[in-house]
C-alpha positions in Angstrom: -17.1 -15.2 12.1 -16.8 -13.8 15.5 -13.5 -13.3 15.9 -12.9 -11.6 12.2 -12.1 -7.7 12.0 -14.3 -5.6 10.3 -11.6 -3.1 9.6 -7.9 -3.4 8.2 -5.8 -0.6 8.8 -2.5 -0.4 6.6 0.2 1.4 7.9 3.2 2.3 5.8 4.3 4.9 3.2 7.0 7.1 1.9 7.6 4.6 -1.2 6.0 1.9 -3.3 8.0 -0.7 -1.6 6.3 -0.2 1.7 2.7 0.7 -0.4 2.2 -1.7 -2.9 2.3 -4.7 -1.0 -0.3 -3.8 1.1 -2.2 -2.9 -2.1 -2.1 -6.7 -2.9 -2.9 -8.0 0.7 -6.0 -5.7 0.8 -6.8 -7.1 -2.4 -6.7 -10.6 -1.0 -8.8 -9.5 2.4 -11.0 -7.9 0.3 -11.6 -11.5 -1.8 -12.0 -13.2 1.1 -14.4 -10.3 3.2 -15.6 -8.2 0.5 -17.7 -5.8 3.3 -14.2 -5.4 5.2 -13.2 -1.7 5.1 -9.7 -1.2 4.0 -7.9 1.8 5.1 -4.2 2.8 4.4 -2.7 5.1 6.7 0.5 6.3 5.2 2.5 9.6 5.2 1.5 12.6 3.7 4.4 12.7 0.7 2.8 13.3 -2.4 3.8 10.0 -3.9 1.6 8.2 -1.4 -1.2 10.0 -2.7 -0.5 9.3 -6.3 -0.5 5.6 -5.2 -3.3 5.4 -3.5 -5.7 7.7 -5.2 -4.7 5.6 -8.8 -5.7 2.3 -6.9 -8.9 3.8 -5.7 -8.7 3.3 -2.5 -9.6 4.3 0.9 -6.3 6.4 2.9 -5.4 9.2 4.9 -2.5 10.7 5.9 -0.5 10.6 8.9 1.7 13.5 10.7 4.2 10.7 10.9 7.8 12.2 9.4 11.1 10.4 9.0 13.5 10.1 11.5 16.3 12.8 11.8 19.5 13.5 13.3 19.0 17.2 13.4 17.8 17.9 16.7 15.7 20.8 15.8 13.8 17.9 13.8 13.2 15.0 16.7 10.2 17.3 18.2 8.4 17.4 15.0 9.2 13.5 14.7 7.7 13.0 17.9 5.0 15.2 17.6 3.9 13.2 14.5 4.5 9.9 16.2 2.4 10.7 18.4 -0.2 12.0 16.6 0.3 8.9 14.1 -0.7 6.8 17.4 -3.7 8.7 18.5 -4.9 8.8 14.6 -4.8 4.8 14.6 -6.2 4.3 18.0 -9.5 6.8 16.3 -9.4 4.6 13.5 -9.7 1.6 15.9 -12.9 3.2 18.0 -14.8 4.0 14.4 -13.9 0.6 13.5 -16.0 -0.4 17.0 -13.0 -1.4 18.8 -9.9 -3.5 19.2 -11.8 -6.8 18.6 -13.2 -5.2 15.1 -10.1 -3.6 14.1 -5.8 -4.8 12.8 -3.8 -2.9 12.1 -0.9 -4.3 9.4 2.2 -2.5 9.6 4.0 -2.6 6.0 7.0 -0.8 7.2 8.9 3.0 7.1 8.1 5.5 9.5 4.2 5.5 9.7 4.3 2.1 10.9 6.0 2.3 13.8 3.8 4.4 15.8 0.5 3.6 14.3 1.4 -0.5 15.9 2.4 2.2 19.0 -1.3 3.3 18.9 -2.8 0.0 18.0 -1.1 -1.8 21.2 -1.9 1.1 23.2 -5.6 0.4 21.9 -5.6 -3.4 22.5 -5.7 -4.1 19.1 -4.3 -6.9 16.9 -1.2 -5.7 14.7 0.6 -8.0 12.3 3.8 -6.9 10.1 4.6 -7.6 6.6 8.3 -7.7 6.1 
C-alpha cells in the first residue's frame, strides 16, 4: 500500500497505563504489517525499561521529564522537550520520512513533545486516549 507507514513510533511512558496499551496496538499493527518496525519511545524511568525489555521489544529513551512547579526544574523540562522533539523528528528521517513514519502518542509527558516533533516533521500522529 502506498500510503501505509513503514515505521510506528509509540510515544508514552512513566507507567503501565500509558505503556501497555501501546504494547497491544503494536501487537495488532504488527498482525496486520508484520515487516512494520515498531518503536516505543518513552521516558527513561526504570519501570519503562522493565516493560519494554520483558515484552521484547524495540524502545529507547527520551530526555523527556515531568512537568514541575519548581522553577529550577522547567529548564530541564524544556530541555528534554526539546530534545524529545528532535529524537522523534530522527526517528522520522531513519524511518525515510514523514510519508513512512506515525507517530502514536499514548499519553504522559513523552508524548507531548515527540507529536511536537512529529508535526514539526510533517508527519502523521494519532493519540490513544
Amino acid at each position: 500500500m502506498s500510503g501505509t507507514p513503514s515505521t510506528f513510533i509509540f510515544a508514552g511512558g512513566g507507567s503501565g497505563g500509558h505503556l501497555y496499551p501501546g504494547l497491544a496496538v503494536g501487537e495488532r499493527i504488527r498482525e496486520q504489517l508484520p515487516d512494520a518496525r515498531i518503536v516505543y519511545l518513552c521516558s527513561n524511568r526504570a519501570i519503562d525499561a522493565k516493560i519494554l525489555s520483558g515484552a521484547g521489544v524495540e524502545f529507547t529513551a527520551s530526555a523527556a521529564v515531568p512537568v514541575s512547579l519548581r522553577p529550577a526544574h522547567l529548564v530541564k523540562m524544556l530541555s528534554g522537550a526539546r530534545a524529545t522533539a528532535k529524537q522523534t523528528s530522527e526517528l522520522i528521517d531513519e524511518a525515510g520520512g514523514p510519508r513512512r513514519a506515525v507517530v502514536i502518542a499514548m499519553g504522559g509527558f513523552v508524548a507531548a513533545p515527540a507529536a511536537f516533533g512529529a508535526r514539526r516533521a510533517g508527519a502523521r500522529v494519532i493519540m490513544v486516549n
